[in-house]
C-alpha positions in Angstrom: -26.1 -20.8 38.2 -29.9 -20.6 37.9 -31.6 -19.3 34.1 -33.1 -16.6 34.8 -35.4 -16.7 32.5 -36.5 -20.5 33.7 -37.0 -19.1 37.2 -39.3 -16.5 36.0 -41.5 -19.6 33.8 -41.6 -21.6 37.3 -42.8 -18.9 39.3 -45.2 -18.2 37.1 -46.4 -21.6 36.7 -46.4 -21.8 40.6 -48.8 -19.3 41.2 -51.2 -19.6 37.8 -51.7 -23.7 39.2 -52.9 -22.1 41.8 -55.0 -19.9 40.2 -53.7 -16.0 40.7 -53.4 -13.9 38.0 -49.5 -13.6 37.2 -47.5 -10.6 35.4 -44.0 -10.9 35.1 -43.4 -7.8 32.3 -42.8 -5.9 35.3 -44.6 -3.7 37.5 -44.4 0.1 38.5 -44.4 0.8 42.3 -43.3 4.2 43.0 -39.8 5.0 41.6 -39.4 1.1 41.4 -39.5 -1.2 38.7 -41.2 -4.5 39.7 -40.2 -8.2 37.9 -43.6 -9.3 38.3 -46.8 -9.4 40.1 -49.4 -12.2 41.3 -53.0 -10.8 41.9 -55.4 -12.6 43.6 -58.8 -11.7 44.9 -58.1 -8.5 47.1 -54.6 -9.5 47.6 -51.4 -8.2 45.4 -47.6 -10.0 45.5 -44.5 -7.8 44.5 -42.1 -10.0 43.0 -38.4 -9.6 42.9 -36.2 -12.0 41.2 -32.6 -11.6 41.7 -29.8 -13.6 40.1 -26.3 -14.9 41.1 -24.6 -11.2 40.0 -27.7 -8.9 40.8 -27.9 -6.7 44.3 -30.0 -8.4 46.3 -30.0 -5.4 48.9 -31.4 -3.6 45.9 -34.3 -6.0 45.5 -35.1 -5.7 49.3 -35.3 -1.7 48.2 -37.6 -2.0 45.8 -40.0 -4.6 47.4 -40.4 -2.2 50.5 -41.1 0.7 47.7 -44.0 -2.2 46.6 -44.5 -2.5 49.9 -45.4 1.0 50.8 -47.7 1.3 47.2 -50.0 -0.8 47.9 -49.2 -4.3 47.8 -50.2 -6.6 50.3 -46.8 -9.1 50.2 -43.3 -9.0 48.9 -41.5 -12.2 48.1 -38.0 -11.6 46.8 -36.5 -14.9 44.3 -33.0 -15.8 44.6 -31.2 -19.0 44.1 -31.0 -21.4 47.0 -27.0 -21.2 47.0 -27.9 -17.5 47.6 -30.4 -18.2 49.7 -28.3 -20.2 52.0 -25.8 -17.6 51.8 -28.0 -15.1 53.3 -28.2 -13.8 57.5 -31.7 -14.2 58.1 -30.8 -11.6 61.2 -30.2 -8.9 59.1 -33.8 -9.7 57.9 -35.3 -9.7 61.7 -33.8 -6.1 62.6 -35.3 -5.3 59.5 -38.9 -6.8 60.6 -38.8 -8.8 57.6 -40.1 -12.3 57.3 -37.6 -14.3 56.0 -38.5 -17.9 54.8 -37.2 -20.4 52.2 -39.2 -22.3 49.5 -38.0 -24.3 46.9 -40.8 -24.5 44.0 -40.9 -26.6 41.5 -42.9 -26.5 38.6 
């Protein structure tokens, strides 16, 4: 099972090498609570980071609450065994983007 709290200091490390601005204290969007956020010159990312026990049709909720408040991009975080795990059709009828990355720090 993947730290949590690890995956949070890679993605954040991800995005500040590449020079965004990154919160990950959370972020209000709506009625939803955010993990974190990447800003970048007139461009705003909704994180969602969800572990091996959280909902991850939850996250999906929340990210198209981000979605619909302004944000520019959603990415939700999940572990690559979960990742693997997931139907990327559901995604499609959903006219969601679905696409795997592994980052590294």
């Amino acid at each position: 099972m993947t730290n949590e709290r690890w995956v949070r200091w890679a993605i954040g490390k991800h995005f500040r090498d590449r020079g965004f601005h990154v919160n990950m204290k959370g972020a209000k969007a709506g009625n939803a609570m955010l993990d974190g956020e990447v800003v970048g010159k007139n461009w705003k990312l909704a994180l969602e980071i969800k572990s091996g026990h959280d909902d991850v049709i939850r996250g999906l909720g929340q990210l198209s609450s981000a979605l619909a408040h302004g944000y520019n991009s959603a990415a939700l975080v999940v572990s690559l065994r979960r990742a693997k795990a997931l139907n990327p059709a559901a995604f499609m009828k959903l006219n969601i983007v679905a696409q795997i990355h592994q980052v590294y720090p």
